[in-house]
N, C-alpha and C positions, 0 to 999 in steps of 0.2 A: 424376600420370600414370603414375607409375613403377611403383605396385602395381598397377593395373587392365592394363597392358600386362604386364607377366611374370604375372601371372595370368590373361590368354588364352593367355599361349605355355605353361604347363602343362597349362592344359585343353586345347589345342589336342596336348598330347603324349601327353596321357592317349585322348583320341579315337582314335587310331592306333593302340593298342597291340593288339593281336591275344591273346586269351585268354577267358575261359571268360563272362565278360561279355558281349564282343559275341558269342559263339557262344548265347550265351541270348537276346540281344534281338534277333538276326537270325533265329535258328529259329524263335520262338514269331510274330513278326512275319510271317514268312514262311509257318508254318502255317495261324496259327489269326487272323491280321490283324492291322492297324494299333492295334486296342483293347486286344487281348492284348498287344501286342509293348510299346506303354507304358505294360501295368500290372508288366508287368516290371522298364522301366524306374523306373514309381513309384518300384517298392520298390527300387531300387539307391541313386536318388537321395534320398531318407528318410534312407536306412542312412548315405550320403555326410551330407548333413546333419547329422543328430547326433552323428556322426564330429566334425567340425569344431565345430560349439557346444560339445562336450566337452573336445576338443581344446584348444580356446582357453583354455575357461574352467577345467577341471584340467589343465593341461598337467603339473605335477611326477608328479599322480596316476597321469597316464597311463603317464608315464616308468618310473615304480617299476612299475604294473603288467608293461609288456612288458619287465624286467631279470628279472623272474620265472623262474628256471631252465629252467621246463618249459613256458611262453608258446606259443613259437612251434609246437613239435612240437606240443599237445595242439590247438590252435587249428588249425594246419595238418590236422592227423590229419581234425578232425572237417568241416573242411573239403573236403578231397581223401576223403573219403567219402559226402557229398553229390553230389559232382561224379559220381563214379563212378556212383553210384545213380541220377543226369539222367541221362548218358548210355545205361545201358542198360535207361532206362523207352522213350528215343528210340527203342531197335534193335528195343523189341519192341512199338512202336507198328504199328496197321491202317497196309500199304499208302496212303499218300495219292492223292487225287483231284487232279485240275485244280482245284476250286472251293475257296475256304478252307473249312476244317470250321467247321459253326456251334458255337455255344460258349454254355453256360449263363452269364448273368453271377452266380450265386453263384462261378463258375471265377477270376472277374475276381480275386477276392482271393487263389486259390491263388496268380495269375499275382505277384501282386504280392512273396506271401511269399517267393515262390522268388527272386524280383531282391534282395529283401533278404537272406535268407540266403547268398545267393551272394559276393553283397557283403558280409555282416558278419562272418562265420566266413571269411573270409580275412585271416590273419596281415599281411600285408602293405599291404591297405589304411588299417590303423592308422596300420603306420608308415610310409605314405605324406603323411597329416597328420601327423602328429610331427616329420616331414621339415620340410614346409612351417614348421613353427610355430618348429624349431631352426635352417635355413638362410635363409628370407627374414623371417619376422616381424619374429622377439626379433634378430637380426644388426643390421638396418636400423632398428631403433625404431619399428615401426610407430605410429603412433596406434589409436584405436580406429577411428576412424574410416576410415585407411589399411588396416587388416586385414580389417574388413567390405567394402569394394573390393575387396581382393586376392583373400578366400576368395568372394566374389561372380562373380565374375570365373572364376575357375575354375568354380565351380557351375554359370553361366550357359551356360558352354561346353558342359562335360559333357553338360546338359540337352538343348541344341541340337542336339549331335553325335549325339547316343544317339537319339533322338526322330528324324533324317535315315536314321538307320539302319534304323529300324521301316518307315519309309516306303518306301524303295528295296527294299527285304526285300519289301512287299507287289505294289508298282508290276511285280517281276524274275518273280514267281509265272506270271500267266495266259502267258507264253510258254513254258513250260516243260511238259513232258507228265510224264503219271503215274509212268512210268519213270525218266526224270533228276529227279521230285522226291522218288522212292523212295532214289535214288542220296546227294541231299542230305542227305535225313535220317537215313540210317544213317553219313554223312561226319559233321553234326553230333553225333550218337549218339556216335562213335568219339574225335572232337574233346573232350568232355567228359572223356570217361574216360581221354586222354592228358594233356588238365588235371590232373587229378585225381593222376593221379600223380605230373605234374612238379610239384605242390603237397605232396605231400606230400615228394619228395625234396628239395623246394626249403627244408622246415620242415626237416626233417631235417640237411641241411648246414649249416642257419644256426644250428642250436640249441645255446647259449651252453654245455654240456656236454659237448660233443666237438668243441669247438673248441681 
């Protein structure tokens, strides 16, 4: 019982957090709809997933990798310059309408790529698993079978919460006129590209050579 419970209360923390993620699956959800918004998510949750199978099953690997000197800053860098680049594709997007824009499904895969790189060229995603696998796994013994619960459990959440967000994102649209949804999207526009730099400050101060 005890993994499966503290593994909705991390998904459950991770759900709330306010950053560049949910400003990616609330925008694109809110623009271009419910299919767009979670092929975004797909790709976040993919990226989450092999995160964690990797994690598990190289955990030293992983470890040596992110002690790597230059890790965080180059990861960060190329990170928080993605970010930057959403956001001012955002500001100099057409005016939006009332009606969601229609959308080629060859688009569907862009939608997707971008949730995955947003999520995987973020430094700190990593060692958000590494977390998990150094403070509740290997501390309490997991079994295998406790630790597929645990990281389940997280997952499930994630998926749940992120996927509510798409929805409420499309459901908020038809009330809103062309003007406040002008206003939103040069907000989430702006929103990326202050990601982007607390991402890169953020790689910056943590980086194991000028500490």
């Amino acid at each position: 019982m005890y993994p499966l419970l503290i593994g909705l209360q991390y998904g459950l923390f991770l759900s709330i957090l306010v950053g560049p993620l949910l400003v990616a699956l609330v925008q694109t959800g809110f623009e271009q709809g419910t299919r767009a918004g979670l092929m975004v998510g797909l790709g976040i949750w993919i990226s989450d997933l092999l995160f964690i199978l990797s994690v598990y099953s190289c955990f030293s690997q992983w470890t040596d990798i992110t002690q790597w000197p230059w890790f965080t800053i180059t990861v960060g860098s190329v990170g928080a310059f993605v970010l930057v680049v959403t956001g001012l594709i955002s500001l100099t997007k057409a005016k939006p309408t009332a009606e969601n824009q229609s959308i080629d499904e060859q688009r569907y895969g862009m939608h997707c790529l971008k949730g995955f790189l947003i999520n995987t060229i973020n430094p700190f995603t990593v060692f958000f698993w590494l977390f998990m696998m150094s403070s509740e796994v290997l501390p309490n013994g997991f079994s295998m079978q406790d630790s597929t619960i645990f990281f389940a459990a997280i997952f499930t959440m994630i998926v749940l919460t992120d996927s509510l967000k798409v929805v409420l994102a499309k459901k908020i649209r038809p009330h809103l006129d062309p003007q406040k949804l002008q206003s939103l999207q040069k907000i989430s526009g702006y929103a990326m590209i202050i990601f982007g730099f607390i991402l890169f400050i953020r790689s910056l101060w943590q980086q194991q050579p000028f500490q």
